[in-house]
C-alpha positions as a Python dict, from the first residue, in 0.01 Angstrom:
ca = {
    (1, 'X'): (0, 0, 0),
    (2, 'X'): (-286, 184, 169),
    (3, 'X'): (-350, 583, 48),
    (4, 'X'): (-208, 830, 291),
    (5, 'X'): (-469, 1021, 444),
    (6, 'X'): (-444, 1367, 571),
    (7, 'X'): (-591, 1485, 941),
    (8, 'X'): (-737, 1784, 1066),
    (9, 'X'): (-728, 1872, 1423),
    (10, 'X'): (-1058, 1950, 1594),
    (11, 'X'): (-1123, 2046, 1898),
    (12, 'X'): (-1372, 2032, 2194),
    (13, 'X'): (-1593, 2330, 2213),
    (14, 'X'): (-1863, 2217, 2453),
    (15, 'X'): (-2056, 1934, 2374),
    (16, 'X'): (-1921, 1943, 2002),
    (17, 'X'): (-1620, 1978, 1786),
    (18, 'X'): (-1481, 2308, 1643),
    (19, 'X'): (-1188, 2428, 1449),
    (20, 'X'): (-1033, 2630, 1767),
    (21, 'X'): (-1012, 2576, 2078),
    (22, 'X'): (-1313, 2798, 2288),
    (23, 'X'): (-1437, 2848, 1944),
    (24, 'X'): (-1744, 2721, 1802),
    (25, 'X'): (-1872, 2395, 1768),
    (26, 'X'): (-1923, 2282, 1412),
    (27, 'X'): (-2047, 1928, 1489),
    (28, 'X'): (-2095, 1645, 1719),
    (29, 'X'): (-1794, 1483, 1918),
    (30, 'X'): (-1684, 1155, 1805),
    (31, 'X'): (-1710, 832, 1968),
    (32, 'X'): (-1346, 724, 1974),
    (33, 'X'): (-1130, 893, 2251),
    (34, 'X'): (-957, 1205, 2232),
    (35, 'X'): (-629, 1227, 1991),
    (36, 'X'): (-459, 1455, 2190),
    (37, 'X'): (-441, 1795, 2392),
    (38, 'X'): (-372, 2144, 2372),
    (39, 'X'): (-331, 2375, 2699),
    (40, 'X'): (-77, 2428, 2957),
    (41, 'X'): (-72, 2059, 3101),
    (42, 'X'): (203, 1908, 2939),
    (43, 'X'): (277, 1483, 2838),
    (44, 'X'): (391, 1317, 3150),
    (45, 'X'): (719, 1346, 3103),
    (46, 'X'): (973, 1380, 3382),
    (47, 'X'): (970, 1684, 3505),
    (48, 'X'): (1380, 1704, 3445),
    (49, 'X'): (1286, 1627, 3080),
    (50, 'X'): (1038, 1895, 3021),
    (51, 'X'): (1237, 2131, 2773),
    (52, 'X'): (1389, 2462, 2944),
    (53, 'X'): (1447, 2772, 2724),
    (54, 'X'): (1843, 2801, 2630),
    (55, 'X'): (1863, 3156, 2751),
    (56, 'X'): (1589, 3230, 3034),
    (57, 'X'): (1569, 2921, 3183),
    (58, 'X'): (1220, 2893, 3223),
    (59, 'X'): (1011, 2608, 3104),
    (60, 'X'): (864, 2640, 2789),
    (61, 'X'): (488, 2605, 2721),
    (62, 'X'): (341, 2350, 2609),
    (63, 'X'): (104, 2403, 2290),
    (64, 'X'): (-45, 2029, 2217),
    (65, 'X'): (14, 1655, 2258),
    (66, 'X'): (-98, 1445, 2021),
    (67, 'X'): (-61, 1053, 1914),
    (68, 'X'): (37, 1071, 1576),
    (69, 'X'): (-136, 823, 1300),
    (70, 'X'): (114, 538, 1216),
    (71, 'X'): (203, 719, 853),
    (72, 'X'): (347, 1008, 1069),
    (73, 'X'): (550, 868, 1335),
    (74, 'X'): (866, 953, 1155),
    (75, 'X'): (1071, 835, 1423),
    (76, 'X'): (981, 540, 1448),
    (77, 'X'): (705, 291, 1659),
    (78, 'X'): (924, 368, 1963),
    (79, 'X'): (763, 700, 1951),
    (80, 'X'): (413, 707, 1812),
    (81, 'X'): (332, 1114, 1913),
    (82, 'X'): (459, 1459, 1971),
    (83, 'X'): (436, 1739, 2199),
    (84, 'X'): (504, 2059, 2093),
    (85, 'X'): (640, 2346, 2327),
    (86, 'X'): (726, 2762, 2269),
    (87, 'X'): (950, 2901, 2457),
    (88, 'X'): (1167, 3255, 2481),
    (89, 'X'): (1132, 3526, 2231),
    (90, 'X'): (1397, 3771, 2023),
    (91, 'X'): (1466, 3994, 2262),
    (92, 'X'): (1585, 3675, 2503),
    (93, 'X'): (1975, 3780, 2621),
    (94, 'X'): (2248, 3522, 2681),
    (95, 'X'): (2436, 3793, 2897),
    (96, 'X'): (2165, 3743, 3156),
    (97, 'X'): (2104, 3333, 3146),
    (98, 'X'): (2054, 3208, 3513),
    (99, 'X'): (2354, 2987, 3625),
    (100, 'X'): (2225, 2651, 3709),
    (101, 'X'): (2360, 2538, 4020),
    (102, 'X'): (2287, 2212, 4208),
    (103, 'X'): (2407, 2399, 4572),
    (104, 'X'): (2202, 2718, 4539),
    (105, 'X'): (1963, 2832, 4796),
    (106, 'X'): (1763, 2913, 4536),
    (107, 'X'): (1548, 2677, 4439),
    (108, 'X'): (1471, 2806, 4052),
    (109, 'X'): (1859, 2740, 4001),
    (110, 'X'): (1871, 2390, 4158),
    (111, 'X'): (1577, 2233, 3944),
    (112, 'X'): (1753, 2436, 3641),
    (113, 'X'): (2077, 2243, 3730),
    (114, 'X'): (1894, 1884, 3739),
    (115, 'X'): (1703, 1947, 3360),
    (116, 'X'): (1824, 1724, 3094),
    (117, 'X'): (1712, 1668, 2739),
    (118, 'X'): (1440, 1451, 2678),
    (119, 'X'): (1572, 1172, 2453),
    (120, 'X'): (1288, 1275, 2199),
    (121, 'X'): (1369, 1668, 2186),
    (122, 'X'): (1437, 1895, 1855),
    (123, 'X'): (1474, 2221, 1904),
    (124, 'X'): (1347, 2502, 1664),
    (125, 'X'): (1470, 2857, 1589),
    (126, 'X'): (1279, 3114, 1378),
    (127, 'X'): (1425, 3359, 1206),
    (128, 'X'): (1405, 3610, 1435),
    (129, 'X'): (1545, 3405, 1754),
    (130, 'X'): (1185, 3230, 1900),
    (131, 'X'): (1231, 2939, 2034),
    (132, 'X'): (1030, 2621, 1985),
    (133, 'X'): (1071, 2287, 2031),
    (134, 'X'): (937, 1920, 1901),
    (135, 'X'): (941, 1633, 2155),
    (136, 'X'): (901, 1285, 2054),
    (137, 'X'): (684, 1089, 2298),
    (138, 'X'): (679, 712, 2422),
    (139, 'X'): (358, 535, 2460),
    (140, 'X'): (384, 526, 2866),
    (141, 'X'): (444, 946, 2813),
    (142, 'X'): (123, 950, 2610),
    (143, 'X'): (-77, 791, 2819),
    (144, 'X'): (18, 942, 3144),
    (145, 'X'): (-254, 1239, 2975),
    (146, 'X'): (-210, 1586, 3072),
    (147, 'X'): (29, 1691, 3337),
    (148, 'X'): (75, 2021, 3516),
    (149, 'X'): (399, 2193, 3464),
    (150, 'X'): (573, 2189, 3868),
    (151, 'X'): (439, 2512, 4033),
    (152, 'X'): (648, 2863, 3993),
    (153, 'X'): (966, 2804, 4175),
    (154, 'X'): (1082, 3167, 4085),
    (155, 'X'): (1116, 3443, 4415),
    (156, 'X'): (917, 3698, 4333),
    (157, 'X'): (1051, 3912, 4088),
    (158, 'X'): (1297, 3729, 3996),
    (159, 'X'): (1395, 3605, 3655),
    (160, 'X'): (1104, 3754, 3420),
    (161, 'X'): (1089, 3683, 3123),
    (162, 'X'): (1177, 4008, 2904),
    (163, 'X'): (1247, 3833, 2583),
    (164, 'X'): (860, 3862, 2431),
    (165, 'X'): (821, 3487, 2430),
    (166, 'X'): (581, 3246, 2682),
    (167, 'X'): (680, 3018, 2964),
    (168, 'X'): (460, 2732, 3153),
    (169, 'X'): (449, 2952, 3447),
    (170, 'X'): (335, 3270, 3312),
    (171, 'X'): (133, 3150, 2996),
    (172, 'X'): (-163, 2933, 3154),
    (173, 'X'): (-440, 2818, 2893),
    (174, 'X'): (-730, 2539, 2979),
    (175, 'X'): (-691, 2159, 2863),
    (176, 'X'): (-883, 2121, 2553),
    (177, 'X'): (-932, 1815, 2358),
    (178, 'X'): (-813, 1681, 1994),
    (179, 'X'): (-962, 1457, 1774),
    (180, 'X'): (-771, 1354, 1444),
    (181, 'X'): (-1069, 1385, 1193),
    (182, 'X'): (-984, 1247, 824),
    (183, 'X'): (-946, 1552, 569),
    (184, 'X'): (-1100, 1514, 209),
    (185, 'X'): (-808, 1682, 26),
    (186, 'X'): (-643, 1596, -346),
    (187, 'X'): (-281, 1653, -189),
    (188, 'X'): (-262, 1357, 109),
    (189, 'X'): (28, 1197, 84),
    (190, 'X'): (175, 1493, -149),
    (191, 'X'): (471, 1709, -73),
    (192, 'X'): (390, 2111, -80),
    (193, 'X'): (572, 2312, -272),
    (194, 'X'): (518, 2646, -425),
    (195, 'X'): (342, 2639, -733),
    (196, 'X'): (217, 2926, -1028),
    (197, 'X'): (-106, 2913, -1190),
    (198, 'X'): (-207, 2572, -1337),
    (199, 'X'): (116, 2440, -1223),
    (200, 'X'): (103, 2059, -1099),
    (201, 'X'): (396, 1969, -835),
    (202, 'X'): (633, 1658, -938),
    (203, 'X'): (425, 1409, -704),
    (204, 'X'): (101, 1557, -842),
    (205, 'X'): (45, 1831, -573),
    (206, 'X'): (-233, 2072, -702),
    (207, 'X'): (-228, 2426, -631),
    (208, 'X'): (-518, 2577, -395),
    (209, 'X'): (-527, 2889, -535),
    (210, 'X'): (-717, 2997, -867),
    (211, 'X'): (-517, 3295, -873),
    (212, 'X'): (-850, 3483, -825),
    (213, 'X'): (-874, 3325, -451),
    (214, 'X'): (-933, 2922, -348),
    (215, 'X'): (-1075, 2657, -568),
    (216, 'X'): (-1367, 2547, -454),
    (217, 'X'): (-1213, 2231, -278),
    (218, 'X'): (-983, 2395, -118),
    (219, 'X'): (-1211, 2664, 47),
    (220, 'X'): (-1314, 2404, 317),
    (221, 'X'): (-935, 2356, 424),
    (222, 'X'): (-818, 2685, 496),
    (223, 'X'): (-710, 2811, 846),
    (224, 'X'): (-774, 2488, 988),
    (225, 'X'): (-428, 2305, 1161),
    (226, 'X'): (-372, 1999, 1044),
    (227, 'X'): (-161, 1746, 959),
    (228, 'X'): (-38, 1623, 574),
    (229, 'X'): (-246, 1747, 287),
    (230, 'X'): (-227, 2093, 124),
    (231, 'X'): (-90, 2356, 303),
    (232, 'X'): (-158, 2721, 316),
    (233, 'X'): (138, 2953, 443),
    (234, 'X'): (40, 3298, 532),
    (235, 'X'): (359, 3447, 308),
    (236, 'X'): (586, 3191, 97),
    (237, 'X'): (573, 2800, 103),
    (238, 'X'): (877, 2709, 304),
    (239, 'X'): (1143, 2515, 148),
    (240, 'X'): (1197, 2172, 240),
    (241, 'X'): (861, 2005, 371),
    (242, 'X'): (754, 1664, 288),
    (243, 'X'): (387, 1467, 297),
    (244, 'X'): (479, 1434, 718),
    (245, 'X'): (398, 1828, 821),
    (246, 'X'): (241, 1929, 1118),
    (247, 'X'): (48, 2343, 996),
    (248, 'X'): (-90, 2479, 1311),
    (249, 'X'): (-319, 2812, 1311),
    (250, 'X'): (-222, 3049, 1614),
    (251, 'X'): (-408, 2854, 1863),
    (252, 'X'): (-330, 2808, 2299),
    (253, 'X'): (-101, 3106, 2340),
    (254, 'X'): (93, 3090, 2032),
    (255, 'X'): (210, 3392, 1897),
    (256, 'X'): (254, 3429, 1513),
    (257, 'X'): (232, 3817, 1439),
    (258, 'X'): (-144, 3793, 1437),
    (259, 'X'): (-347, 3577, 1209),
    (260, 'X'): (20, 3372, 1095),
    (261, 'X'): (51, 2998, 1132),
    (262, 'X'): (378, 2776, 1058),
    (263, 'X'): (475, 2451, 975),
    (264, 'X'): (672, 2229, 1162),
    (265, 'X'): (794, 1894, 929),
    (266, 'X'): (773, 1545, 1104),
    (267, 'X'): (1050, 1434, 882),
    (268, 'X'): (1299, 1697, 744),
    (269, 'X'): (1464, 1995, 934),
    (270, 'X'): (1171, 2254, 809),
    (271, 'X'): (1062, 2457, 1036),
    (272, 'X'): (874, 2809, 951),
    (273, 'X'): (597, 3060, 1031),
    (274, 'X'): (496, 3415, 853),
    (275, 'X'): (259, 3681, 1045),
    (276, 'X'): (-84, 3811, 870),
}
């Protein structure tokens, strides 16, 4: 059995990699294709499939695709990536959903009426009603690349989003590249959980902190996203995750209370984020 390995996401910054995107580079770009995206172009997905926010209607953004290394394709071969999407915030209201309808004359409430779920999709509620969602990807979706949302179909004025969340139409970052670059970490393969001092987990997770900041080795790894390996909540370890965890810093439009990042678990139900 080969040793798990842990990933972190870079990105193109120029001619190099760096640890954001539009950040700076920190080295050279690889010579293997890209990983994956982040930006408003979405997976090519049907359009019908591209997930809709339960309460405004409108479709959420997309944050990043990515093809997912074998050890983290949870769901199977069938679907060997992920694209993650944000969508209304907690001040979204139910009493003032649109009402899909297939006859309108308004075009925003016909394509609302002919959305479906995408076979792939979990959605994701934080705790204070943001919306997010996880969609599992087939090869042909992957490799379709990035693909723009369908252009604002809204009249003007019309349904705005109020709620304090983002929406492919009115949340528009650039296409940046990932790369998947191996990450030199003691806890690949390891399951975080919250631990006290010299405190060892039960599968032989290590704790970052020294209690008087990072240990050296873990220094390196902070406030980068990345997948598996140790993980580094802003506030408390959430509850639940296993060695399959997607942590993501606050990076192409996403909103974590400033300087927060979350966690969102390729294999159990966790979901979670904590502000700065």
């Amino acid at each position: 059995m080969t040793e798990m390995i842990a990933w972190n996401l870079a990105f193109r910054c120029g001619n190099g990699l760096g640890n954001a995107p539009g950040g700076t580079a920190v080295t050279t770009l690889p010579s293997q294709p890209p990983s994956g995206w982040t930006g408003s172009h979405g997976p090519g997905v049907r359009w019908e499939h591209w997930p809709r926010s339960l309460n405004t209607g409108l479709p959420m953004m997309h944050v990043l695709t990515l093809w997912l290394p074998a050890d983290f394709q949870r769901r199977g071969p069938q679907f060997p990536g992920i694209a993650i999407f944000a969508g209304e915030g907690q001040f979204a209201l139910e009493d003032k959903s649109p009402i899909p309808s297939a006859e309108a004359t308004d075009p925003f409430l016909r394509d609302l009426a002919a959305t479906e779920n995408h076979p792939g999709l979990l959605r994701r509620r934080d705790v204070i009603d943001g919306e997010y969602a996880i969609v599992w990807l087939s090869d042909d979706e992957l490799a379709a690349g990035p693909t723009a949302p369908r252009p604002d179909l809204r009249a003007k004025g019309k349904y705005v989003d109020e709620s304090e969340g983002t929406n492919a139409w009115d949340n528009v970052e650039p296409t940046t590249d990932i790369w998947l670059i191996p990450r030199a970490d003691p806890n690949s393969g390891k399951a975080p959980v919250e631990l006290w001092g010299d405190q060892v987990g039960p599968d032989g997770y290590v704790n970052p902190s020294t209690g008087n900041g990072l240990a050296d080795w873990a220094e390196p790894l902070f406030a980068l996203s990345h997948l598996g390996g140790t993980s580094f909540p802003i506030q408390a370890m959430p509850d639940g995750l296993t060695p399959w965890y997607l942590e993501l810093e606050e990076i192409s439009g996403l909103n974590f209370g400033g300087g927060g990042n979350a966690q969102f678990d390729l294999e159990s139900d966790t979901f979670d984020w904590a502000c700065g």
